[in-house]
C-alpha positions in Angstrom: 0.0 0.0 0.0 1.4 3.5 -1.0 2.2 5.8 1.9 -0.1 9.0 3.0 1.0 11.9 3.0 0.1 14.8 4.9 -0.1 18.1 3.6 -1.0 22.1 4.6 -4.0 22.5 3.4 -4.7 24.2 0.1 -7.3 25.2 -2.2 -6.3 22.7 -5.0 -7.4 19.7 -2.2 -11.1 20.9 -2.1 -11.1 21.0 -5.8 -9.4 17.8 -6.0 -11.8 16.2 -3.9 -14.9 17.8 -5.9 -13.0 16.5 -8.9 -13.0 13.0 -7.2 -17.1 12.6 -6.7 -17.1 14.3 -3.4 -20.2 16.8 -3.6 -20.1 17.5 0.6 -17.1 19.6 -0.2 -19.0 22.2 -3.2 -21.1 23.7 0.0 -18.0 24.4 2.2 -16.4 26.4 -0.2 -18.0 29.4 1.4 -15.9 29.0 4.3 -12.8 27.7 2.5 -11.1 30.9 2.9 -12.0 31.3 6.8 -10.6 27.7 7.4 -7.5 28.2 4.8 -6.8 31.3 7.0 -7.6 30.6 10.2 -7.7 26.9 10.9 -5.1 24.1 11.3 -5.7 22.2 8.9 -4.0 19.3 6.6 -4.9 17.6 3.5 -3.8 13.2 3.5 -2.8 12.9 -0.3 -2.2 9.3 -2.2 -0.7 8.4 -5.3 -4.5 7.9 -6.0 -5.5 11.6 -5.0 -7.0 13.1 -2.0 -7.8 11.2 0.9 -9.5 14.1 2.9 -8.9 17.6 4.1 -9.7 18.4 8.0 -9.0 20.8 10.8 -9.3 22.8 14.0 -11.3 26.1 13.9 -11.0 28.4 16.9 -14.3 29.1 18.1 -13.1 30.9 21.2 -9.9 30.3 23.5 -9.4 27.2 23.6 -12.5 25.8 21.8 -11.7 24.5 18.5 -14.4 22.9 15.8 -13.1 19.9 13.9 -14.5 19.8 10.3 -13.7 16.9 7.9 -14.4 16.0 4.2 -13.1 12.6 2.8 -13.2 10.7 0.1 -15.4 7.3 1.1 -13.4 5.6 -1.5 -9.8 6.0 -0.6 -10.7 7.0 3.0 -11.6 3.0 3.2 -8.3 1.8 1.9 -6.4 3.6 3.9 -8.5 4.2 7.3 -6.1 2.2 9.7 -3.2 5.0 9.3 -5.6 7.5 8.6 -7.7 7.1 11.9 -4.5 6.6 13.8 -3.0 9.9 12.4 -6.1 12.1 13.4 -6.2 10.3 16.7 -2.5 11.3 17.0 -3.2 15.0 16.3 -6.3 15.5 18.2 -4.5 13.4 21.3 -1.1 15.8 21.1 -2.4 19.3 19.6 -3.7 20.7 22.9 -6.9 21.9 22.3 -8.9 21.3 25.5 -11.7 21.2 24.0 -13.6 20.4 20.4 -16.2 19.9 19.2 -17.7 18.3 16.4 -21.0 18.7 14.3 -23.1 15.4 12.4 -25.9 15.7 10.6 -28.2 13.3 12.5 -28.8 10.5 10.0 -25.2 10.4 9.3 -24.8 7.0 11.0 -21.4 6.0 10.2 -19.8 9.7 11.0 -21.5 9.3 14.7 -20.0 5.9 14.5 -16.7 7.0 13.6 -16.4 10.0 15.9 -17.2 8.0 18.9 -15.7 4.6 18.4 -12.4 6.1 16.7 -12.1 9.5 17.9 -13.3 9.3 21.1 -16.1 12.0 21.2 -18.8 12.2 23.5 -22.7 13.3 22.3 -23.2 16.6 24.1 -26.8 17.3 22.9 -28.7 17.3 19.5 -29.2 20.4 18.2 -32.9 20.8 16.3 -33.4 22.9 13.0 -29.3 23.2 13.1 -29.4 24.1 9.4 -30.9 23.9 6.1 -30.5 20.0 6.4 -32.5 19.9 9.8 -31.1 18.5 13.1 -27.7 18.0 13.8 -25.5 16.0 16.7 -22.9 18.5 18.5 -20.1 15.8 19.8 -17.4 17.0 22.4 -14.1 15.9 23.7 -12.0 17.4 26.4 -8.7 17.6 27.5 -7.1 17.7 30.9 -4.6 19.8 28.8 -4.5 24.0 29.5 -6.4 26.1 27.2 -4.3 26.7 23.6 -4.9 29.3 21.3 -4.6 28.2 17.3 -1.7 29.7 17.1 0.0 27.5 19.6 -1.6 24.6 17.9 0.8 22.2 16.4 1.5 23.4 12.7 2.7 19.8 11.5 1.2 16.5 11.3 3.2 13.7 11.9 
């Protein structure tokens, strides 16, 4: 199996992944210059193309959102090293605490972000957006509050 790389995230890895059959990404591109600017975020590249593109969002001090947009396909192949690589970040970046949004009928992301990630369901948040209700998932640190800017710049 070819190795994953991990990249600063760029423009050219949204389009890569619209390119790739990955529609969830053509909505986001609203915020692609807030998150570009403002989040850390990566993008895990095969020889195949682009696995995903994820990050941390400040939201306050020490309150980060985690977005995430993956391609099912190569995501699959390569989900041992790349769950063990987000668990890695989000276990060693120092937030203390994120949070993360699911659309409620998306069954395998609340599977995924509990079972893998280790999130905890905080509450379900009705009429969350156009799509209806959503599932606000949280996990905390023991570690002090960081800023984004103190956030770890490299994935490793």
């Amino acid at each position: 199996m070819d190795a994953v790389k991990i990249e600063p995230i760029h423009r050219r890895h949204f389009e890569a992944l619209e390119k790739q059959g990955v529609s969830e990404v053509v909505p986001a591109y609203r915020y692609l210059d807030n998150w570009l600017e403002n989040s850390r975020a990566f993008a895990g590249v095969a020889d195949e193309g682009v696995l995903g593109v994820g990050g941390l969002l400040e939201q306050n001090p020490g309150n980060f959102r985690l977005w995430v947009f993956r391609d099912p396909r190569l995501t699959r192949k390569y989900r041992l090293v790349v769950n063990r690589m987000i668990v890695a970040y989000l276990d060693t970046c120092g937030a203390r605490r994120i949070e993360a949004v699911l659309q409620l009928g998306n069954v395998a992301g609340h599977r995924w972000v509990t079972k893998i990630l280790g999130f905890t369901m905080a509450h379900i948040m009705r009429a969350f957006d156009e799509d209806g209700d959503a599932v606000l998932y949280e996990r905390i640190s023991d570690d002090e509050p960081r800023t984004v800017d103190q956030l770890p710049r490299v994935l490793n």
